[in-house]
Backbone as numpy.savetxt, mean C-alpha at the origin, in Angstrom:
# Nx Ny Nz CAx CAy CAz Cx Cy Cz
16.92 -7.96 -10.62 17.07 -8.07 -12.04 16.95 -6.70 -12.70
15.98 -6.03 -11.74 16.16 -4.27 -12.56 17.21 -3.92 -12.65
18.11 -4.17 -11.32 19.48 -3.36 -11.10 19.98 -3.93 -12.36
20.80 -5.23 -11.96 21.28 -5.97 -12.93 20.86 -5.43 -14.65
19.79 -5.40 -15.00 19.59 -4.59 -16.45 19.60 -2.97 -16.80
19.90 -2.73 -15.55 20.05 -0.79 -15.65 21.70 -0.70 -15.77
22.74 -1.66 -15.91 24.04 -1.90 -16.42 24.94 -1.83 -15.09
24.60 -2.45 -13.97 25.41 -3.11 -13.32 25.74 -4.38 -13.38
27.24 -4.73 -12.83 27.48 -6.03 -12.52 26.49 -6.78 -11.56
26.95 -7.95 -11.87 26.33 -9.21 -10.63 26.12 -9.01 -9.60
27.69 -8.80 -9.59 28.03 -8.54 -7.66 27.44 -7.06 -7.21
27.62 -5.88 -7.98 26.67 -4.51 -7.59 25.24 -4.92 -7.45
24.65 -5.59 -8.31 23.05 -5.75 -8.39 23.28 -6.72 -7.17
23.51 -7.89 -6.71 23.28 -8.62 -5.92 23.37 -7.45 -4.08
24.80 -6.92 -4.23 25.14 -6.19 -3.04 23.77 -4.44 -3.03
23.18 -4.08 -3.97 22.03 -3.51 -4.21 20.95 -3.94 -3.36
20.79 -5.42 -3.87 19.34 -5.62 -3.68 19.36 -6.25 -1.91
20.79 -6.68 -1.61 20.42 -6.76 -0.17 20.73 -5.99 0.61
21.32 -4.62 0.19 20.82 -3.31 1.22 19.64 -3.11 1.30
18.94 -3.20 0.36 17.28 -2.51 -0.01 16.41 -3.65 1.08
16.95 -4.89 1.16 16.18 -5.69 1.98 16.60 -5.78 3.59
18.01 -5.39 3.96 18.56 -4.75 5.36 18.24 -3.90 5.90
17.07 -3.11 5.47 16.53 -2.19 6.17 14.91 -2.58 6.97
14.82 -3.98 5.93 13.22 -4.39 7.01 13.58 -4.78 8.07
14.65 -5.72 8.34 14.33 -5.67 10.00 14.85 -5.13 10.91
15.61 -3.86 10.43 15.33 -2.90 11.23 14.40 -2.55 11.36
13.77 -1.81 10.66 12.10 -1.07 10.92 11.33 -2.28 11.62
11.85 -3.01 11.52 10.14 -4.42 11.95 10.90 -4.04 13.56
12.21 -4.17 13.93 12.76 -4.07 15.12 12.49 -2.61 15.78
12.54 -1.87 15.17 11.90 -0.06 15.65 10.28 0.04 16.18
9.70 -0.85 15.07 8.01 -1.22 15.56 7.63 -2.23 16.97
8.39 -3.08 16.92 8.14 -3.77 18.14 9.08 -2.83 19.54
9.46 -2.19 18.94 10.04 -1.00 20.70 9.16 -0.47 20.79
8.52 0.06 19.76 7.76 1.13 19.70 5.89 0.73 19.79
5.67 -0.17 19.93 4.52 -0.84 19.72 3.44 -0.46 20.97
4.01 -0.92 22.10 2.95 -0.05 23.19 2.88 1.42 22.81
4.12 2.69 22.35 3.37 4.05 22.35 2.48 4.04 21.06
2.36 3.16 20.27 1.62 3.07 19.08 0.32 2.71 18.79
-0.11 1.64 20.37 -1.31 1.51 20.16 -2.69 2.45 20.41
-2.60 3.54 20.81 -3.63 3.97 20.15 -4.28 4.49 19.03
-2.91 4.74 18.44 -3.07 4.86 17.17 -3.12 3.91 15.81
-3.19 2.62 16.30 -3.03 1.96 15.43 -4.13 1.34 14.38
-5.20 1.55 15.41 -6.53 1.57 14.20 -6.30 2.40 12.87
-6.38 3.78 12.88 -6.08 4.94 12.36 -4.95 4.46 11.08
-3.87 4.02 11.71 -2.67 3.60 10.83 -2.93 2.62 10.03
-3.88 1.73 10.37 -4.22 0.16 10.07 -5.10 1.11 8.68
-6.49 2.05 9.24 -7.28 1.84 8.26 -6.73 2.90 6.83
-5.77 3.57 7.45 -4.85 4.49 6.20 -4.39 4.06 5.11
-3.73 2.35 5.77 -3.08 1.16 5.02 -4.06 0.40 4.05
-5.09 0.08 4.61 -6.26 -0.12 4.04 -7.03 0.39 2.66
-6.75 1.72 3.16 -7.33 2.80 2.17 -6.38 2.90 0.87
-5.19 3.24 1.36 -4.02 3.06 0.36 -3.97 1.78 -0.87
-4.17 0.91 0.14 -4.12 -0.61 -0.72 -5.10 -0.78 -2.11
-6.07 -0.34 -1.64 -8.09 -0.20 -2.32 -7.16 0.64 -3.05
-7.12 1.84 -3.05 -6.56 2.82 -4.23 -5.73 2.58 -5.16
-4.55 1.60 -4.28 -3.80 1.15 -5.32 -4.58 0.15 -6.31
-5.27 -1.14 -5.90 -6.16 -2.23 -6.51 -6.65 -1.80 -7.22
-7.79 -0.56 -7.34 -8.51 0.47 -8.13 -7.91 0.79 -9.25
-6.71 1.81 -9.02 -6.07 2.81 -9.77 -5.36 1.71 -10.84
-4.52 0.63 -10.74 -3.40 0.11 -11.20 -3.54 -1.15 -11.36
-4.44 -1.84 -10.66 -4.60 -3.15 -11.29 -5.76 -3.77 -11.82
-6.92 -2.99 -11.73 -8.06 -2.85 -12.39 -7.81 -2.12 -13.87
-7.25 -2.62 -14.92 -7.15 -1.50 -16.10 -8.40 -0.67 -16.68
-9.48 -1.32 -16.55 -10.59 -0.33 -17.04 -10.66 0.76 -16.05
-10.34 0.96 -15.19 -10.55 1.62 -14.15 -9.89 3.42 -14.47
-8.32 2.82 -15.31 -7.87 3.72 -15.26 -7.18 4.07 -16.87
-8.71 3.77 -17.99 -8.77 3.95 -18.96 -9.21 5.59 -19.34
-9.40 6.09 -20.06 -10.53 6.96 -20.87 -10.06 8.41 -20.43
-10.73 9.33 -20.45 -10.15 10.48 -20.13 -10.85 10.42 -18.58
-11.97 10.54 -18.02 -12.63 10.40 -16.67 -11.87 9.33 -15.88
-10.98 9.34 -15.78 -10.10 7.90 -15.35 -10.50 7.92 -13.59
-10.51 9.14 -12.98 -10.59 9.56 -11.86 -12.10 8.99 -11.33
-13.09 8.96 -11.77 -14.26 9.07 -11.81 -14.66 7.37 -11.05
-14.02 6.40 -12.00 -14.31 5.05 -11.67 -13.89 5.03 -10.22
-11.80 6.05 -9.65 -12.16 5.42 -9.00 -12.80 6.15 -7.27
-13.30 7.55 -7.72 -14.13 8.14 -6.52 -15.19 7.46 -6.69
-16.29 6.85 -7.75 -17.21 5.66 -7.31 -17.07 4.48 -6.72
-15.98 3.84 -6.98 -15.68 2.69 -6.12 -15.56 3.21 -4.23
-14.56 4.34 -3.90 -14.34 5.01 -2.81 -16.11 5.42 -2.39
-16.77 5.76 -2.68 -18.08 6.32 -2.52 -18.74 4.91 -2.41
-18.89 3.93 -2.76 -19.38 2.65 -3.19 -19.39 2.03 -1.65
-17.65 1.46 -1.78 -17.04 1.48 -0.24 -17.37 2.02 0.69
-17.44 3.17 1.07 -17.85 3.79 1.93 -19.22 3.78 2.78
-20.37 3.47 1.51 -21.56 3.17 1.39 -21.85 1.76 2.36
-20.96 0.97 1.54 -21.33 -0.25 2.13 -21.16 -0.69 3.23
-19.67 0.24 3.70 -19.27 0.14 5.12 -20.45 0.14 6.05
-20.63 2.12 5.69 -22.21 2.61 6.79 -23.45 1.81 6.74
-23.90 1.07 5.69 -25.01 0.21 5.68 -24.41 -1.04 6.69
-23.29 -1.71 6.44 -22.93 -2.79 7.39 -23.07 -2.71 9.12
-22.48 -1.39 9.25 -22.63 -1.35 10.31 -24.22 -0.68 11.05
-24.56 0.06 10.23 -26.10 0.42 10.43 -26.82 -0.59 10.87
-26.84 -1.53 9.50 -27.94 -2.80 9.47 -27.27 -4.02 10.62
-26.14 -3.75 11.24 -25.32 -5.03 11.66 -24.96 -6.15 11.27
């Protein structure tokens, strides 16, 4: 519907939006070739994804978060918070 309102036709926005979606299973098909040289790294990748996600949740869908001029602040306390609670979890078991 973005396409479609940025002043293309039907048929452009429709033929748009399923290139943009012809490229997942390729990549999903590149990951499963690739999946045994990947596993050792895949913790690492997993918790990057992780981290990313929290930042995004923080930054963009929490609005107080990313009010005021200190906008940054809320969200290196939440990251510091997190972090916290991790090392106590696993400390305390």
């Amino acid at each position: 519907m973005g396409v479609r309102a940025a002043g293309n036709t039907r048929w452009r926005s429709f033929l748009i939006g399923s290139l943009s979606g012809a490229v997942e299973p390729v990549g999903g098909l590149v990951i499963v070739l690739l999946a045994s040289l990947m596993t050792p790294a895949l913790p690492y990748l997993l918790a990057f994804a992780a981290g990313a996600m929290l930042y995004v949740v923080v930054e963009e869908l929490i609005p107080e978060a990313s009010e005021g001029e200190h906008s940054n602040h809320s969200t290196l306390g939440f990251a510091i918070g997190f972090v916290l609670m991790m090392v106590l979890d696993v400390v305390m078991g």
